[in-house]
C-alpha positions in Angstrom: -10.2 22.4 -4.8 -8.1 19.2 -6.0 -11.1 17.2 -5.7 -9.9 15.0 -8.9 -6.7 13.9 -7.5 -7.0 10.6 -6.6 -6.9 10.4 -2.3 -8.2 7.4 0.2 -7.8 5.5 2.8 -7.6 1.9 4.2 -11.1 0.5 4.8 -12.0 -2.4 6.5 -13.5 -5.7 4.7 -15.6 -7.2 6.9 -18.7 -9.2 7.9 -21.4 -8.8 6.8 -21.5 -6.6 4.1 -17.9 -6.6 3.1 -16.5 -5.1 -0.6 -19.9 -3.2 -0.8 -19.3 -2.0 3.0 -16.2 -1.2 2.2 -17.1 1.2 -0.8 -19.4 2.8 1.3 -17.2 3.7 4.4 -14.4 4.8 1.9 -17.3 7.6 0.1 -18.3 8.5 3.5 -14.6 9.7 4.2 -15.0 11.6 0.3 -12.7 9.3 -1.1 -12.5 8.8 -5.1 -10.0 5.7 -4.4 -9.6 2.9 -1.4 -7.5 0.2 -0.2 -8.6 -3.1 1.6 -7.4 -6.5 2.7 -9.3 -9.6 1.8 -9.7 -10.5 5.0 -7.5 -9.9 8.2 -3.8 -9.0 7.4 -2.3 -11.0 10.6 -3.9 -14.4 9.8 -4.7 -16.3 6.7 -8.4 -17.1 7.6 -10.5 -16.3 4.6 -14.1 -16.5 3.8 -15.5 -17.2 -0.2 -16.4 -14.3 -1.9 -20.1 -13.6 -2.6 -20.3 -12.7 -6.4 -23.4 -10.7 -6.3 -21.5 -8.4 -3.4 -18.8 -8.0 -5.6 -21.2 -7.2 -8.8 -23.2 -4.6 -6.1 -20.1 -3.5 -5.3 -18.7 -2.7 -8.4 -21.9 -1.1 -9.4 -21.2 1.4 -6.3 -17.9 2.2 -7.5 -19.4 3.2 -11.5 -21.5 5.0 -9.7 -19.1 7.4 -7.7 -16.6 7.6 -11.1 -13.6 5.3 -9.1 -12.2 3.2 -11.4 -11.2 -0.5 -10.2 -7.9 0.3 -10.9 -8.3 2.7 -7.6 -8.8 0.0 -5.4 -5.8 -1.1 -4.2 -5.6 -4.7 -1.9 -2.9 -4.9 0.9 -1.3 -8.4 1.1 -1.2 -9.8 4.9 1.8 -9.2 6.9 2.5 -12.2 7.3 3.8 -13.4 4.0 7.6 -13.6 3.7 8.7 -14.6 0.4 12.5 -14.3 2.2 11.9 -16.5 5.5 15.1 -18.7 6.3 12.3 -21.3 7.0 11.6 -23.5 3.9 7.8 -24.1 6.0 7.4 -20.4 6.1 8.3 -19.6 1.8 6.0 -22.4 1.1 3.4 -21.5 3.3 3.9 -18.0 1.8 3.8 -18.5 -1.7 0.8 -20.7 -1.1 -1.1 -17.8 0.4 0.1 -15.2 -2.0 -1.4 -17.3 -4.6 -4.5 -17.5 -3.0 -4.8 -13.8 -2.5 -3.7 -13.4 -6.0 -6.6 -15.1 -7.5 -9.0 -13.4 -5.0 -8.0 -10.0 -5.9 -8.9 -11.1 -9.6 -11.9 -12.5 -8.0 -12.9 -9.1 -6.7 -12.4 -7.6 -10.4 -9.2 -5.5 -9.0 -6.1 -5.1 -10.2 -3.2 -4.5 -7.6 -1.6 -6.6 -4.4 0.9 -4.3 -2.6 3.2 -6.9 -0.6 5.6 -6.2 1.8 8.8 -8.4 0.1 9.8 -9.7 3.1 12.8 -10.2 5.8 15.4 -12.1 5.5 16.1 -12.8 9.3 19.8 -13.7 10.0 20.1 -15.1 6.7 22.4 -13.2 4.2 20.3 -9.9 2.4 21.2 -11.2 -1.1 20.0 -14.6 -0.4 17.1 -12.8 0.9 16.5 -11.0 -2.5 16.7 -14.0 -4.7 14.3 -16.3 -2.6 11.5 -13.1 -3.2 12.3 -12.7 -6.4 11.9 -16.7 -6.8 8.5 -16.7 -4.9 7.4 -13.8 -6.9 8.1 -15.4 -10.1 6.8 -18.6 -8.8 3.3 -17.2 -7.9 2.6 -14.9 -11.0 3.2 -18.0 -13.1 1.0 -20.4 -10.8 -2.0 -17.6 -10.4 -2.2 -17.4 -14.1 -3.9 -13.7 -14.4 -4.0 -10.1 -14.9 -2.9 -9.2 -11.1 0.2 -7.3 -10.8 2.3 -6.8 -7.4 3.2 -3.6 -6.0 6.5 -4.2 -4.1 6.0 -1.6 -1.2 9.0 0.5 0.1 10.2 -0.4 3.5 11.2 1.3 6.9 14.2 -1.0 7.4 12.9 -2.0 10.7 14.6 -5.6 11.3 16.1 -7.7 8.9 13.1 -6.0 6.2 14.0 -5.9 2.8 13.5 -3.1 0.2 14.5 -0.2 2.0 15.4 1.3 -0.6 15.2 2.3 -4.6 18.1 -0.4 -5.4 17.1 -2.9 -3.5 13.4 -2.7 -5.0 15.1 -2.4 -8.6 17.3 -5.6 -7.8 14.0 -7.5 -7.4 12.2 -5.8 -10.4 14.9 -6.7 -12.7 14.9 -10.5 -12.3 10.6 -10.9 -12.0 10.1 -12.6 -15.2 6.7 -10.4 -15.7 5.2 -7.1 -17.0 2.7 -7.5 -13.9 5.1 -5.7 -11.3 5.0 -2.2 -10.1 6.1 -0.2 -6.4 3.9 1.4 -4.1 6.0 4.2 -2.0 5.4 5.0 1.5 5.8 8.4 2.7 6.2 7.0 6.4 8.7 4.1 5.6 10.8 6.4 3.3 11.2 8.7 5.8 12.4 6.0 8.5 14.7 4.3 6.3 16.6 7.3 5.6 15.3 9.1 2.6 14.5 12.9 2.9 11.3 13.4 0.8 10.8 16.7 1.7 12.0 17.7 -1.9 9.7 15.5 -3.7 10.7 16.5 -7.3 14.5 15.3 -6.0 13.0 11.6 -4.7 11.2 11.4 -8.2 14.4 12.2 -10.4 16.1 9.6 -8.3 13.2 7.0 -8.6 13.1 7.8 -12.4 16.7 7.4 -12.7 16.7 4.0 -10.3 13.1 2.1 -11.7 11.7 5.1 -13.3 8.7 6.5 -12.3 6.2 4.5 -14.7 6.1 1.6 -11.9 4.9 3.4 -9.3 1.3 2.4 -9.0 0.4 3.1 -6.1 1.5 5.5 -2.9 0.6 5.5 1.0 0.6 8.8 2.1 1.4 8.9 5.5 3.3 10.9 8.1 5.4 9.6 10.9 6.3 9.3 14.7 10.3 9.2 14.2 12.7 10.7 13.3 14.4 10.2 10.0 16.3 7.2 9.4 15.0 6.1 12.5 13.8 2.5 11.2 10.8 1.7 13.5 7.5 1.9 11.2 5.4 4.6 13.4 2.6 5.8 11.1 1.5 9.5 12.3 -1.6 11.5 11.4 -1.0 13.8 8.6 0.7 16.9 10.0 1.5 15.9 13.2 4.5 13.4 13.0 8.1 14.6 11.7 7.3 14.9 8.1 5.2 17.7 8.5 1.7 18.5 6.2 3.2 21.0 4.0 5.5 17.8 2.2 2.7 15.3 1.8 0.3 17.8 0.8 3.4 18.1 -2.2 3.5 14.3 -2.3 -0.4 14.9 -2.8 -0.4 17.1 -5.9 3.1 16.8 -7.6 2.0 16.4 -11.1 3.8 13.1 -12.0 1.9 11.2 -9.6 -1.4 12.9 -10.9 -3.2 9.4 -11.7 -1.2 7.4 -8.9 -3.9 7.0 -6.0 -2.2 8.1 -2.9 -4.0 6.3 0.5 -3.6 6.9 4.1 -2.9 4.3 6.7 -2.9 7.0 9.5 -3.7 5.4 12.7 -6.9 6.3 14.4 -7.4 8.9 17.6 -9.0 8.9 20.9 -12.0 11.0 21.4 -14.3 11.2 24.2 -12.9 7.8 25.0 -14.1 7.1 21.2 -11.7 5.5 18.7 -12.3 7.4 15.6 -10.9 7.4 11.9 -9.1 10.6 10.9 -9.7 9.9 7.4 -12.4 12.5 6.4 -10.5 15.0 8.3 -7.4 14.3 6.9 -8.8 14.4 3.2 -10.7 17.4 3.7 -7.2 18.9 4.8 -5.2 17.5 1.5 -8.2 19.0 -1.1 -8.0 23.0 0.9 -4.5 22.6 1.5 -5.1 23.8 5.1 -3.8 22.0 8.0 -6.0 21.5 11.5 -6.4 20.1 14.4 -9.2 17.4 14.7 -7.8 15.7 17.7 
């Protein structure tokens, strides 16, 4: 049931067999989209990319019917285009760059970024030094990668919290190559109810409008709303509840909007183990249990 909507899950990138091992542990999970980092999202250590993985990789992907498109690449965390510290935008929009041109590299098509925190500088000033760096790094990357500004939990000084804030950056990018991915989770903490998702999407539509978003990371959540503190939850067992994210899952305006969980992984017979296949299997019967 549902097994053409478009569900996933991060997947690691790693050593030694990297995109192509990344393909394979998203179809072991019975994904028909992914997401990945180029490398590790706390650091900006990055390794060449091997062209014939790539090319093996993307034959993998044909093979299984996902489209690039359905790949989605996460940004590191640690690029803030709205640092009070001149080092730290430079540094930034140096790296975003780079990731840029790798994710073009890689023969994908979208970076999610996180747009950034402003600190104690002044949330305005904030805005207009990401949407500077934004602009700035499009134009210098020169290619067909677009930027998926990700809703935020509002935890800190983050920016894009909300649907105006993200428009207020959208409006003054000076490219087509811009989109939003939504979080369930960070929605939820920054003070959105998305239990009516139908309601959100009106208000999206009538804020951005629903063609932008490209991308959405389906996930539940430790807090309470509004609560502001970024605690991803296994689907079901966190505050949003399964029965809203399975609706996040097969509202018919997101249709061919990949939706990917970040759910954090669970102890097992003192085994760390991905939730992922469990989790999807859940979404495509629409039945809830426990695999803790």
């Amino acid at each position: 049931m549902k097994k053409d909507l478009l569900i996933g899950s991060h997947v690691a990138f790693k050593a030694k067999d990297y995109f192509i091992g990344s393909v394979n542990e998203s179809l072991s999970y019975g994904s028909n989209c992914m997401m990945i980092y180029t490398g590790a999202p706390q650091n900006t250590i990055r390794k060449p990319l091997d062209p014939e993985n790539t090319k093996q990789a993307h034959e993998l992907l044909k093979k299984n019917l996902i489209k690039p498109e359905n790949v989605i690449v996460h940004a590191p965390y640690i690029i803030n285009l709205a640092s009070g510290k001149p080092d730290t935008r430079e540094s930034s929009k140096t790296f975003l760059i780079q990731e840029l041109r790798r994710v073009n590299e890689l023969g994908l098509k979208y970076l999610v970024l996180h747009p950034g925190s402003c600190l104690d500088q002044d949330r305005n000033l904030g805005t207009q030094q990401i949407i500077d760096g934004i602009n700035y790094c499009l134009e210098k990357a020169n290619n067909d990668v677009w930027i998926l500004l990700e809703t935020m939990s509002g935890k800190g000084s983050e920016l894009g919290i909300n649907f105006n804030e993200i428009k207020n950056i959208i409006d003054k990018v000076n490219f087509d190559k811009i989109g939003v991915c939504l979080d369930t989770c960070h929605m939820h903490e920054s003070g959105i109810d998305i239990s009516n998702v139908d309601k959100v999407l009106t208000d999206f539509e009538k804020t951005i409008g629903i063609k932008y978003i490209k991308a959405i990371h389906l996930n539940d959540s430790k807090n309470e709303i509004g609560a502001r503190k970024d605690r991803h939850e296994n689907l079901g067992y966190g505050n949003i509840g399964f029965e809203v994210l399975y609706n996040w899952y097969v509202n018919e305006k997101l249709i061919n909007v990949p939706k990917i969980l970040e759910t954090p992984y669970y102890e097992k017979e003192n085994k760390s183990l991905p939730p992922y296949k469990d989790e999807i299997e859940m979404l495509r019967n629409k039945k809830w249990y426990n695999f803790k």
